[in-house]
N, C-alpha and C positions, 0 to 999 in steps of 0.2 A: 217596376215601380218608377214614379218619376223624382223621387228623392228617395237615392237611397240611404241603407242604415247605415250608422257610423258607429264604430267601437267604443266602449265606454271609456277606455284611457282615453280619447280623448278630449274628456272634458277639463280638466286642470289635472288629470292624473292623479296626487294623491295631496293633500295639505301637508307641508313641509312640519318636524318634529318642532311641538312649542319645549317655550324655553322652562324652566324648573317652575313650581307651583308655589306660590306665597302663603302666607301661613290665614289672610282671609281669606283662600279659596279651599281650607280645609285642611288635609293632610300636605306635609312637605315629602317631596320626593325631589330627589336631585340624580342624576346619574353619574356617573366617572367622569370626570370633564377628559381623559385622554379619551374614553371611548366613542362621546358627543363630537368631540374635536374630528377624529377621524370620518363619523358620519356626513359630519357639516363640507367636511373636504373631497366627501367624495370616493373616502375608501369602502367599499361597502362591505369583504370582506372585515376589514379589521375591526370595522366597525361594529359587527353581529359575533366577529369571535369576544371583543371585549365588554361589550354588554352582556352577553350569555355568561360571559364569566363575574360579571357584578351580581348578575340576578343569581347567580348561586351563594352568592354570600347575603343579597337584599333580595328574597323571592316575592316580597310586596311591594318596591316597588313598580310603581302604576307607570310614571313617568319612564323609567329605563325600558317597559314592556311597550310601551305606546312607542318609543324609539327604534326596538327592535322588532316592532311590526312594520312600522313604516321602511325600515330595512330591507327586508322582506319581501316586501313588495315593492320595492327599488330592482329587486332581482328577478321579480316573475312569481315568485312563494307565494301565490295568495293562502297557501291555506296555511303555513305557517303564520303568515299576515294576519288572517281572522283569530286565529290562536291566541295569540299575541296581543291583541286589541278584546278580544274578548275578558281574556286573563284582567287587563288593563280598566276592563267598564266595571269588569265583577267585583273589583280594589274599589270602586268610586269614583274613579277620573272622568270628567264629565264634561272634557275639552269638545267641542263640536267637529275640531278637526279630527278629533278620532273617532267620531261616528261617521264622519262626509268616507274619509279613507276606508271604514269596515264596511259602508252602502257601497262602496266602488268596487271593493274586495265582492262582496256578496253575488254581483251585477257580473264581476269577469268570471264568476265560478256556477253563474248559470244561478242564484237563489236570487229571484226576482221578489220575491214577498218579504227575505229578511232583508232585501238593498231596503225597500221601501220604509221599513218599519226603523232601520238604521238611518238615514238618512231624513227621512221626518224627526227624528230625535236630533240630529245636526239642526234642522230647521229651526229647531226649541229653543235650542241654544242661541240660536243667533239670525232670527228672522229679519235681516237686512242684506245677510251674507247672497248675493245673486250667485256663484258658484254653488252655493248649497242647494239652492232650487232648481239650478239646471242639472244637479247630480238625482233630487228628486225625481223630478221630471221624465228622466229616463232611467229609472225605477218603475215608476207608473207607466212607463210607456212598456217597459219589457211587461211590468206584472199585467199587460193589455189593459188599462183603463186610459185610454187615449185622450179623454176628456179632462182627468184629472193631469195629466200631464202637460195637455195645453192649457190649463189653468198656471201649471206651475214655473211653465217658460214665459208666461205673461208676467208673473210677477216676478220675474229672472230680468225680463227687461224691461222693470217701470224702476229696478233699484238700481241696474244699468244700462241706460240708455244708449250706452255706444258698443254694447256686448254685439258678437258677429254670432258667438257662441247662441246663446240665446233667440236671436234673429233665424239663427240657420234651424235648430231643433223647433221653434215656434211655427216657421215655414213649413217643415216637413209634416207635424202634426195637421195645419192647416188643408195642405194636400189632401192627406188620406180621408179629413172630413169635408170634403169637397169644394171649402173654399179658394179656388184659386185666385181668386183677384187680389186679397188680401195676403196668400202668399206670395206672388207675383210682386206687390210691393214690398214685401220683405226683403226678397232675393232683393231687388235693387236698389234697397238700403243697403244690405252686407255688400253690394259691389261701389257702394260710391266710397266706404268707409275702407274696404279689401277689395281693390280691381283686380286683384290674383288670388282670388280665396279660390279655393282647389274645386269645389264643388258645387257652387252657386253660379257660374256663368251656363254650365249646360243644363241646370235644374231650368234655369230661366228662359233659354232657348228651350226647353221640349215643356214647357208650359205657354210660351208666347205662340206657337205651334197652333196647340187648343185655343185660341182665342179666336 
């Protein structure tokens, strides 16, 4: 291939844990502020021992299981991760970060039709978010509809114009559907914007090659 594939961590990896839910967004959930504390700094074991131990005295809430997914999958656990996030949607928590993080989950454990179906539901939530689109994107692109995926990294970068991220995934689609001119220009946006981007200077030599 002359762009190859890239791992789904990394596209933002995972949406960091929002903060407690206001009472116009429905249900209040709050978690242990020592156990968030811990997350927020970086402990991850303490921070999944004392949420597990909240949610045994609060098994609804949404908010502490959306925390201790995103924990989770701080550590590699996706499938604890999905667990966790799923528990979290089934409550009604309807954050889009916890749908972008269960399509990333879905995606590293190989379910490319529920990253899609996950991650268009992020889209729902918040169709301006350009992370959400490029997490779609390659959803689409693993579930092989390549077309909807370069659909979905075009509109990853008309919301960010300066995205590399975007640029790079938009080029690679472009490749396989044999436009190269148009990826050709791509690459050499991501290098005016990243002259050290890891991947885009030899994409651009063994495409400049074919000309």
């Amino acid at each position: 291939m002359i762009l190859s594939l890239t791992a789904w961590i990394a596209v933002a990896a995972c949406a960091g844990p929002p903060r407690p839910v206001g009472p116009e967004a429905g249900p209040v959930w709050a978690c242990d502020p020592e156990a968030d504390r811990a997350l927020f700094e970086g402990d991850l074991e303490r921070g999944i021992r004392l949420h597990e131990n909240h949610l045994k005295a609060h098994p609804d809430d949404a908010l502490a299981l959306y925390h201790l997914g995103y924990a989770y999958g701080r550590t590699g656990d996706h499938e604890q991760e999905i667990a966790c996030y799923e528990k979290a949607a089934a409550l009604g928590f309807q954050d889009g970060g916890l749908f972008f993080n269960l399509g990333m989950a879905y995606g590293e454990t190989g379910r490319p039709h529920k990253a899609v179906t996950a991650l268009q539901r992020a889209v729902d939530t918040d169709g301006d978010n350009a992370d959400y689109r490029v997490g779609l994107g390659l959803a689409l692109e693993q579930a092989g509809d390549s077309k909807g995926a370069g659909r979905a990294f075009e509109k990853a970068l008309r919301l960010n114009p300066s995205s590399t991220e975007a640029r790079w995934y938009l080029a690679r689609t472009l490749v396989t559907a044999g436009h190269h001119d148009r990826a050709r220009a791509l690459l050499r946006e991501i290098l005016e914007i990243d002259p050290g981007h890891p991947e885009a200077r030899g994409a651009l030599e063994r495409l400049e090659k074919m000309e």
